[in-house]
ROSE-4610 file (N, C-alpha, C; in Angstrom, 1 decimal, always signed):
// ROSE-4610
residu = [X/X/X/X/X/X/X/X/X/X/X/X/X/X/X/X/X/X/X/X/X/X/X/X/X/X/X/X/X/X/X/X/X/X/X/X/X/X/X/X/X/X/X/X/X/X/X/X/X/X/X/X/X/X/X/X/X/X/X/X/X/X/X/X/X/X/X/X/X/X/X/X/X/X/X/X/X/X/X/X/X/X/X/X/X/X/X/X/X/X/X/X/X/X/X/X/X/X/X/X/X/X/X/X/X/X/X/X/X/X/X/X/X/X/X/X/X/X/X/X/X/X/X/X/X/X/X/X/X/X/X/X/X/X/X/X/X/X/X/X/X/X/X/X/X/X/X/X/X/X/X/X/X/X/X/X/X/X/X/X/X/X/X/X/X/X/X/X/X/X/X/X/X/X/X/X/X/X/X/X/X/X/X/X/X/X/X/X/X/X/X/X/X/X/X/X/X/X/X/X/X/X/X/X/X/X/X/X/X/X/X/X/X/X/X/X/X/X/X/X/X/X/X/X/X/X/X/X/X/X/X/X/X/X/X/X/X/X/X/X/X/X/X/X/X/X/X/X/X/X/X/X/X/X/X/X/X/X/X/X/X/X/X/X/X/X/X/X/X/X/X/X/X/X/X/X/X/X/X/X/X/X/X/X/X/X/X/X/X/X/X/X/X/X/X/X/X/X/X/X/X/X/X/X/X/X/X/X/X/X/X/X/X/X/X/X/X/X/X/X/X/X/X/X/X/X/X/X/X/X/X/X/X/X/X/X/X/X/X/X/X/X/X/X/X/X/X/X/X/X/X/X/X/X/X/X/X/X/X/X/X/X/X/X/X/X/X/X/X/X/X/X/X/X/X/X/X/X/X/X/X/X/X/X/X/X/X/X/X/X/X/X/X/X/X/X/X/X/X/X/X/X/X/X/X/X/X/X/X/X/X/X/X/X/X/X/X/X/X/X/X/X/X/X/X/X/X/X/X/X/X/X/X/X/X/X/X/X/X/X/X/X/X/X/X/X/X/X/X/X/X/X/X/X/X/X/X/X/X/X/X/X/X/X/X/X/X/X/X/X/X/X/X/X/X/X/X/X/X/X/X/X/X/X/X/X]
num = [1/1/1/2/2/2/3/3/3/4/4/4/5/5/5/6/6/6/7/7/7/8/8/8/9/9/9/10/10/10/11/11/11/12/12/12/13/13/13/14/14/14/15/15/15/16/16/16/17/17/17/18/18/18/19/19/19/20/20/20/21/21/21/22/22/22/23/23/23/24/24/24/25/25/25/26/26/26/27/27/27/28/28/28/29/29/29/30/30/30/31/31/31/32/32/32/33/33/33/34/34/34/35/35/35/36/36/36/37/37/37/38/38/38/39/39/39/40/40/40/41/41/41/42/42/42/43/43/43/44/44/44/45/45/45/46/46/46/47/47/47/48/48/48/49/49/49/50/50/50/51/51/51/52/52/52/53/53/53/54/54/54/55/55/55/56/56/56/57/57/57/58/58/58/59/59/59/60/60/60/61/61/61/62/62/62/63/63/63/64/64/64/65/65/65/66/66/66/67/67/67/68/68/68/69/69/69/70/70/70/71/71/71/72/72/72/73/73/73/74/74/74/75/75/75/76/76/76/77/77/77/78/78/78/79/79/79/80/80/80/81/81/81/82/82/82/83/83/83/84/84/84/85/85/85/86/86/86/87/87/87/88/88/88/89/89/89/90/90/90/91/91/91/92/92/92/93/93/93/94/94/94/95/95/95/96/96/96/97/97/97/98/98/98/99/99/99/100/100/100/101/101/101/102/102/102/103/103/103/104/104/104/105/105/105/106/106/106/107/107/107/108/108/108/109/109/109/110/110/110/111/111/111/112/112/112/113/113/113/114/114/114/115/115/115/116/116/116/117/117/117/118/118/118/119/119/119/120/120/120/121/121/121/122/122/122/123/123/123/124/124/124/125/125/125/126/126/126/127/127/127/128/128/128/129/129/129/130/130/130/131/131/131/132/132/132/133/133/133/134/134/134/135/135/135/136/136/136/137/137/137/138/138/138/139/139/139/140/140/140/141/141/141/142/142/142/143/143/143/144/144/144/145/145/145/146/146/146/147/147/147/148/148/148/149/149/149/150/150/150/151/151/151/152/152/152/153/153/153/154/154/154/155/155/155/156/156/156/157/157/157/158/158/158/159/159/159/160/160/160/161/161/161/162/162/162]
x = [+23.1/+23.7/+22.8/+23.4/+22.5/+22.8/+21.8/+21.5/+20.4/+20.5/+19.7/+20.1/+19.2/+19.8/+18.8/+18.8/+17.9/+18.4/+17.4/+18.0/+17.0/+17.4/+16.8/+17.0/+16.2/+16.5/+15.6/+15.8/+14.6/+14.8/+13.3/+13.3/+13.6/+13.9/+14.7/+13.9/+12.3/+11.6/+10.3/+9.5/+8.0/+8.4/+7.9/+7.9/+7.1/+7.6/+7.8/+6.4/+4.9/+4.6/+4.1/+4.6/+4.4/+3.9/+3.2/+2.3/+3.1/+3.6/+4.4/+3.0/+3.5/+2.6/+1.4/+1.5/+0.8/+0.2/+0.5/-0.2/-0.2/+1.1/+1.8/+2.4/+2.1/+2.5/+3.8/+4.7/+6.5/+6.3/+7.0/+7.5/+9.0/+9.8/+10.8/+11.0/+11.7/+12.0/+13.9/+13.9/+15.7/+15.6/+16.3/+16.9/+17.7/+18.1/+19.1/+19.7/+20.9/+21.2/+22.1/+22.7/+23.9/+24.8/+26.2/+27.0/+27.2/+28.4/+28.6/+29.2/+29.8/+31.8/+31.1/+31.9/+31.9/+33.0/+33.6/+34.4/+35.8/+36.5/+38.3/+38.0/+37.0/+36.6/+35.4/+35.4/+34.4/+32.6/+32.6/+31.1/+30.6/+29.3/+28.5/+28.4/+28.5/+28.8/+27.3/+26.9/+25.1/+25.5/+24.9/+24.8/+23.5/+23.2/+21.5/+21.5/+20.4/+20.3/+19.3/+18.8/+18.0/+16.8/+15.9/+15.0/+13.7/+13.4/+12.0/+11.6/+9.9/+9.2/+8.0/+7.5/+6.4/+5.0/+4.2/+2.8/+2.0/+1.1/+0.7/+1.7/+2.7/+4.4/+4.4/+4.7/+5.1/+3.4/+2.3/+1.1/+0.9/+1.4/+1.6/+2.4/+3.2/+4.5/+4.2/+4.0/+3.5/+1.6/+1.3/+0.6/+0.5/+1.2/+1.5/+3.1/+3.7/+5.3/+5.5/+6.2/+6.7/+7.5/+8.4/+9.5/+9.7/+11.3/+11.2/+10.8/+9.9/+9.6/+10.6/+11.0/+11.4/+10.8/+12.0/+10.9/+12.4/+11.4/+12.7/+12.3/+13.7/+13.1/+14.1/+13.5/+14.2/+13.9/+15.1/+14.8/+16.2/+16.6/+18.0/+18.1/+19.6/+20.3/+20.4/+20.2/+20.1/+20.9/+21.3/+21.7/+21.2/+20.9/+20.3/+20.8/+21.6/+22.3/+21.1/+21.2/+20.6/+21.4/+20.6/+21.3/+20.3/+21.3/+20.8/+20.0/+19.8/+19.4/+20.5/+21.3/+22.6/+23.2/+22.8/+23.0/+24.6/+24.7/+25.7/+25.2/+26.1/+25.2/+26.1/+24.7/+24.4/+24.8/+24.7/+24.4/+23.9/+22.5/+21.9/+22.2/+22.3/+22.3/+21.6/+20.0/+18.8/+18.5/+18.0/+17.2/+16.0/+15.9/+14.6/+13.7/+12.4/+12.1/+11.0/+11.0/+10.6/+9.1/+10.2/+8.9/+9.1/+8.4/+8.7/+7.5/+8.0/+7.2/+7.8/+7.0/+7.2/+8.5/+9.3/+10.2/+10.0/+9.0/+8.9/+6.9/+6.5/+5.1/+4.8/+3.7/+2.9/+3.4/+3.1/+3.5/+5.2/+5.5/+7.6/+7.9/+6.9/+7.4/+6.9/+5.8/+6.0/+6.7/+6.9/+8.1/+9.3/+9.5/+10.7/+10.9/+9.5/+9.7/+9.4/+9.1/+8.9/+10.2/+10.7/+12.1/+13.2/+12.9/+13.8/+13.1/+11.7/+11.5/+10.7/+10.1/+9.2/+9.9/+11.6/+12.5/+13.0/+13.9/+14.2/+15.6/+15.7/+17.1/+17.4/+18.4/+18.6/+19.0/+19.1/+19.0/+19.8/+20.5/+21.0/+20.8/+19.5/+18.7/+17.8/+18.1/+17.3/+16.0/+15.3/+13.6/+14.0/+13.1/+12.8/+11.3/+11.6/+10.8/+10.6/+9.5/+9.8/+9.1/+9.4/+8.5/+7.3/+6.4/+4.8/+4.6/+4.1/+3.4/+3.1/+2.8/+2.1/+0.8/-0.1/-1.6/-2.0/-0.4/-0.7/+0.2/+0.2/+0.6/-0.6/-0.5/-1.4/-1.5/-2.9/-3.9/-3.5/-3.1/-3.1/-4.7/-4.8/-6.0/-6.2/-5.9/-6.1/-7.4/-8.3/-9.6/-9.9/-10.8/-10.9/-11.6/-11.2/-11.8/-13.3/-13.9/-15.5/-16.3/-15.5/-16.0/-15.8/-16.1/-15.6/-17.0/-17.1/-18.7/-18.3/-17.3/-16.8/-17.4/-17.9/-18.4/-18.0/-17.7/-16.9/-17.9/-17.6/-18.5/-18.6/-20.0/-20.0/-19.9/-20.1/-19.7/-18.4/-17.8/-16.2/-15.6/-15.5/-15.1/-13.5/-13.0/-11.3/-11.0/-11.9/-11.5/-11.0/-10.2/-9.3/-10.5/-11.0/-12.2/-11.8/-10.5/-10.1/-9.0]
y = [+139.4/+139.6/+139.1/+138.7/+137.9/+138.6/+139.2/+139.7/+139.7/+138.8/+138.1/+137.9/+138.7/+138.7/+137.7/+136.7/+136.4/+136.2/+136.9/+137.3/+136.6/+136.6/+136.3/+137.0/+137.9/+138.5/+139.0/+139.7/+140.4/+142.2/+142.5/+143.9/+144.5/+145.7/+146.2/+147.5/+147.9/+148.7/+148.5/+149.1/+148.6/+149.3/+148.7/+149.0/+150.7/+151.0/+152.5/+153.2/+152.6/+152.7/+154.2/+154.5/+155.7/+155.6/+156.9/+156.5/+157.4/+157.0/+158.0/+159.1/+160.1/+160.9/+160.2/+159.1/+158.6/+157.5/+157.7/+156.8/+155.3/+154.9/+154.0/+153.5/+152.6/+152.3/+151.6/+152.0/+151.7/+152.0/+150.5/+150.0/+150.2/+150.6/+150.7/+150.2/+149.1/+148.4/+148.1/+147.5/+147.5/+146.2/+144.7/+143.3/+143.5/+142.8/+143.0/+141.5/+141.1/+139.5/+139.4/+138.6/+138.2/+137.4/+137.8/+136.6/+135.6/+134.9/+133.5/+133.3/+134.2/+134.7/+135.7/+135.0/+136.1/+137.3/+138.4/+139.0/+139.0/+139.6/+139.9/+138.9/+140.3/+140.0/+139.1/+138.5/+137.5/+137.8/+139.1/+139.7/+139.6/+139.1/+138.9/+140.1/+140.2/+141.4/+140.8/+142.1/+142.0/+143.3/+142.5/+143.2/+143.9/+145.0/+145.8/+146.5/+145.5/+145.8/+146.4/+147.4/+148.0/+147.7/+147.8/+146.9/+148.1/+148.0/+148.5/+147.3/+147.7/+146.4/+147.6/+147.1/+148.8/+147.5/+148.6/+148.0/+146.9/+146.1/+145.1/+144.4/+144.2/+144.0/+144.5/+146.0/+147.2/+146.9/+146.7/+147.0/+145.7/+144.6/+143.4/+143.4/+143.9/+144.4/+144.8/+146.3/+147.0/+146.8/+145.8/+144.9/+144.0/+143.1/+142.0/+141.9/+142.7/+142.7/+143.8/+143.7/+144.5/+144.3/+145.2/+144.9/+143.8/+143.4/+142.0/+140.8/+141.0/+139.8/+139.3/+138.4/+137.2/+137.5/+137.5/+137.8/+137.2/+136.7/+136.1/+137.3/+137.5/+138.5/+137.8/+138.0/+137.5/+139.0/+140.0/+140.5/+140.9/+142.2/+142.3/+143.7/+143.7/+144.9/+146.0/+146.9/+148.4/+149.4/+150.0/+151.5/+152.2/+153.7/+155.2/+155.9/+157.1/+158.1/+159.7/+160.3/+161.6/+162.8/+163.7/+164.8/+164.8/+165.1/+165.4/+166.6/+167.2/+168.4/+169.4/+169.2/+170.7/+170.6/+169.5/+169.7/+168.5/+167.7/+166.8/+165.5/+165.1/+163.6/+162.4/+161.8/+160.6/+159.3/+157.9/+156.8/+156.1/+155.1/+154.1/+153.0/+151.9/+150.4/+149.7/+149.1/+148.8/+147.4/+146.4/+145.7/+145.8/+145.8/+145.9/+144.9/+144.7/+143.1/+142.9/+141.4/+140.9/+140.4/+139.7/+138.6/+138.8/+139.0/+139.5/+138.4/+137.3/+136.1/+136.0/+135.2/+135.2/+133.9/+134.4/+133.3/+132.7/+132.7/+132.0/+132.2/+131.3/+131.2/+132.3/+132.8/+133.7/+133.1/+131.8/+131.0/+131.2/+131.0/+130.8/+132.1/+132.8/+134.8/+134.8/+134.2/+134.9/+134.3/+133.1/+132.0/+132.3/+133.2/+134.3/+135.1/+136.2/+137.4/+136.6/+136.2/+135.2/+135.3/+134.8/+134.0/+135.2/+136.6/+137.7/+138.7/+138.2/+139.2/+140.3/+140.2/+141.3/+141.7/+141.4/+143.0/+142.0/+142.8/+142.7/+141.9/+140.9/+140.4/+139.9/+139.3/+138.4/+137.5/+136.2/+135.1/+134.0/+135.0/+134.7/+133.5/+134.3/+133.5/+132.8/+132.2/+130.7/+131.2/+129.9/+129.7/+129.1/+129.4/+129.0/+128.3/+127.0/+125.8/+125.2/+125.4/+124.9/+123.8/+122.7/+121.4/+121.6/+121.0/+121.4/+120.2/+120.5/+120.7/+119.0/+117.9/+116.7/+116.9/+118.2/+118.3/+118.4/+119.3/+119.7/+118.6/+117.7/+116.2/+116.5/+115.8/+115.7/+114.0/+113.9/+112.5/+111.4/+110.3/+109.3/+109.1/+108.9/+108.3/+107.0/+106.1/+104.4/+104.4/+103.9/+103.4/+102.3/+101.3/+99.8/+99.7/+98.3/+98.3/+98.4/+97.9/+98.4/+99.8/+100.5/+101.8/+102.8/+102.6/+103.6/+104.0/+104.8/+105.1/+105.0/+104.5/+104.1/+102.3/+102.2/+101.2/+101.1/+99.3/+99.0/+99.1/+99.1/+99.7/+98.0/+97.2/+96.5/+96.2/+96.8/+97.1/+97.5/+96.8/+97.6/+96.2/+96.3/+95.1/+95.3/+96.5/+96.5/+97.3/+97.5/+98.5/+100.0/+100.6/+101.8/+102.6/+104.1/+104.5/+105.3/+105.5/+106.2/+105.7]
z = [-86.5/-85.1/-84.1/-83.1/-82.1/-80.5/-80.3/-79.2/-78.2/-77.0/-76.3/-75.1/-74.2/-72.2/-72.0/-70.8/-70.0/-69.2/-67.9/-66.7/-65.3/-64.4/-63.1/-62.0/-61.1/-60.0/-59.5/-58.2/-57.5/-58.3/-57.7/-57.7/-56.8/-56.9/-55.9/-55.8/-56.7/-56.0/-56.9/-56.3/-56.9/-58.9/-59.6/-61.4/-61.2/-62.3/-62.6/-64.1/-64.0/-65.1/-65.8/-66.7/-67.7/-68.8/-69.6/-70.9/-71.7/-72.9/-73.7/-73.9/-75.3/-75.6/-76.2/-77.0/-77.8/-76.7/-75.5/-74.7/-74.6/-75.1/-75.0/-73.7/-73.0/-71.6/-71.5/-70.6/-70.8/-69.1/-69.0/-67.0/-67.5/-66.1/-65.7/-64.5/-64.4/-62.9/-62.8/-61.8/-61.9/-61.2/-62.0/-61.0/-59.9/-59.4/-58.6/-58.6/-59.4/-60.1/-59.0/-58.1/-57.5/-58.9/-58.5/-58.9/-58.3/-59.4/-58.8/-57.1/-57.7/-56.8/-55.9/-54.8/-54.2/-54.0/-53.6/-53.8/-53.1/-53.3/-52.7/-50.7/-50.6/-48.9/-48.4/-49.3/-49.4/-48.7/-49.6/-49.8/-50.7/-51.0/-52.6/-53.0/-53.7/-55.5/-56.2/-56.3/-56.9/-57.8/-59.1/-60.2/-60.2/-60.4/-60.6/-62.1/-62.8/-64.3/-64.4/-64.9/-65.7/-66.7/-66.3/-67.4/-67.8/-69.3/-69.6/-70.5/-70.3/-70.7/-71.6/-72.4/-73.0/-73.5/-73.5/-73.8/-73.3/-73.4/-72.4/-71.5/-71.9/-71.0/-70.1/-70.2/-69.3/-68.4/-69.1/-68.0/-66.6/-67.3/-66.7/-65.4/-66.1/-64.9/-63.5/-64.0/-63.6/-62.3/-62.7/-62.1/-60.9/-61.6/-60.8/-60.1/-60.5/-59.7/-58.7/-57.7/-56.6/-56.0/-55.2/-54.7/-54.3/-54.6/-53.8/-54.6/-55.4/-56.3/-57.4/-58.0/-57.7/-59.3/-60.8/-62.1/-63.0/-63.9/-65.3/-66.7/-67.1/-68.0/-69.0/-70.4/-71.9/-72.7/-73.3/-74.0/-74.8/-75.0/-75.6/-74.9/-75.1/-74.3/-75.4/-75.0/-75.7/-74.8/-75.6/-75.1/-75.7/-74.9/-75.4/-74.5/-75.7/-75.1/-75.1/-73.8/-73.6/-72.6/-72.8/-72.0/-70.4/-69.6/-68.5/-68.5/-66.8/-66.8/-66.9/-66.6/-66.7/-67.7/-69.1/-70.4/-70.7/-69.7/-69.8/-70.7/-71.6/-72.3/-71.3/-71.5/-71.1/-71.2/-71.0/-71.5/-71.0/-71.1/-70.2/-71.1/-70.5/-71.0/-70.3/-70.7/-70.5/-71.4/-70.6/-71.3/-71.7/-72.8/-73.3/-73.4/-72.6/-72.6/-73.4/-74.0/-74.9/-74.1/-72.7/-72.0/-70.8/-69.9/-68.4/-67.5/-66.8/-66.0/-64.9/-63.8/-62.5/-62.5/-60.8/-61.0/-59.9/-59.0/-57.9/-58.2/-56.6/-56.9/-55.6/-55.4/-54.2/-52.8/-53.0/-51.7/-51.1/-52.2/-52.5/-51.5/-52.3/-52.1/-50.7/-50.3/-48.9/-47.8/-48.2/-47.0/-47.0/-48.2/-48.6/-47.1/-47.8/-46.8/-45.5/-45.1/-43.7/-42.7/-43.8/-43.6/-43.2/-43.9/-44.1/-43.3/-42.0/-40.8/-42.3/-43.3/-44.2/-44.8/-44.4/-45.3/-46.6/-47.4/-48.5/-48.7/-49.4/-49.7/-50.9/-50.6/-52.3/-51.7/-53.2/-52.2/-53.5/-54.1/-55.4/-56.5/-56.4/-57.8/-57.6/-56.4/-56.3/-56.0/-56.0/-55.3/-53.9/-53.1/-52.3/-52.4/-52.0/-52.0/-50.5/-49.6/-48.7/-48.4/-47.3/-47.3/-47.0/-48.0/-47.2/-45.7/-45.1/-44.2/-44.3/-43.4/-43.5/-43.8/-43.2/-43.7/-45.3/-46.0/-47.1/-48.3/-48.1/-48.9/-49.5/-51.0/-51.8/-51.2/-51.2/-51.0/-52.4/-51.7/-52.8/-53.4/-54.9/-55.4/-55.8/-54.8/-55.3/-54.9/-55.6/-55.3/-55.4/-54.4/-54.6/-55.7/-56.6/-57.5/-57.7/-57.5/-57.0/-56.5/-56.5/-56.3/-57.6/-58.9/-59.9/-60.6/-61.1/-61.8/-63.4/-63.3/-65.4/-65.5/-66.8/-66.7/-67.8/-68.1/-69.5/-70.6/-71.8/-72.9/-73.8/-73.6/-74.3/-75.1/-76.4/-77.8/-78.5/-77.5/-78.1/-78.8/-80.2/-81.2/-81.2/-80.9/-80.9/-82.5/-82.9/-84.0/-83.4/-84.6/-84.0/-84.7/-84.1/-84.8/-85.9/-86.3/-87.0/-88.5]
């Protein structure tokens, strides 16, 4: 059977990290995916999926992600049924993640919040890439021929050394 999410979205609150009994470390965070479509009244419809990530995963997470951030997750979808507190059963449907990585870069993220006055949005899916700057052009490297500190290797007969 083939069972396989990969997903893209923001968080919608800082990660959640916990040590089972055995001291096993398990994050709990929630995406927040836009659809394609937008709806009836022509408002975007955002899907908020559920995710746990456990052990160096879940610590990673837990780390380096926070609200708002911008994360690709690859793992499979699970359910687990429980009882509440007033003894009612349950059902959660959770991805369980395999691989949890950034989907935008530090820079991306903050021309993000820049852009959104600090607060929080979606921006369904995408990156934001913005133009660098004329200062921040990477420099061409043509150098006149005469300026190189490589020097041709006399002894080179054209055999392959291998």
């Amino acid at each position: 059977m083939l069972n396989k999410a990969i997903l893209m979205g923001r968080l919608t609150r800082d990660p959640e990290l916990r040590h089972t009994q055995s001291n096993m470390a398990v994050c709990s965070f929630r995406l927040a995916i836009d659809r394609d479509r937008k709806g009836p009244n022509g408002e975007r419809q955002t899907d908020f999926i559920d995710c746990v990530a456990w052990g160096r995963q879940a610590e990673f997470v837990a780390q380096w992600f926070t609200k708002g951030a911008m994360a690709i997750v690859v793992g499979r979808v699970q359910s687990r049924q429980w009882q509440d507190q007033n003894g009612n059963n349950r059902t959660t449907v959770e991805v369980n993640c395999d691989e949890v990585s950034f989907g935008e870069t530090k820079k991306s993220r903050d021309a993000y919040n820049a852009g959104n006055q600090g607060g929080y949005g979606y921006d369904n899916g995408s990156q934001m890439r913005p133009e660098p700057a004329a200062s921040q052009v990477a420099p061409a490297f043509d150098l006149p021929a005469g300026d190189s500190d490589f020097q041709e290797l006399a002894d080179d007969d054209g055999d392959v050394p291998f």
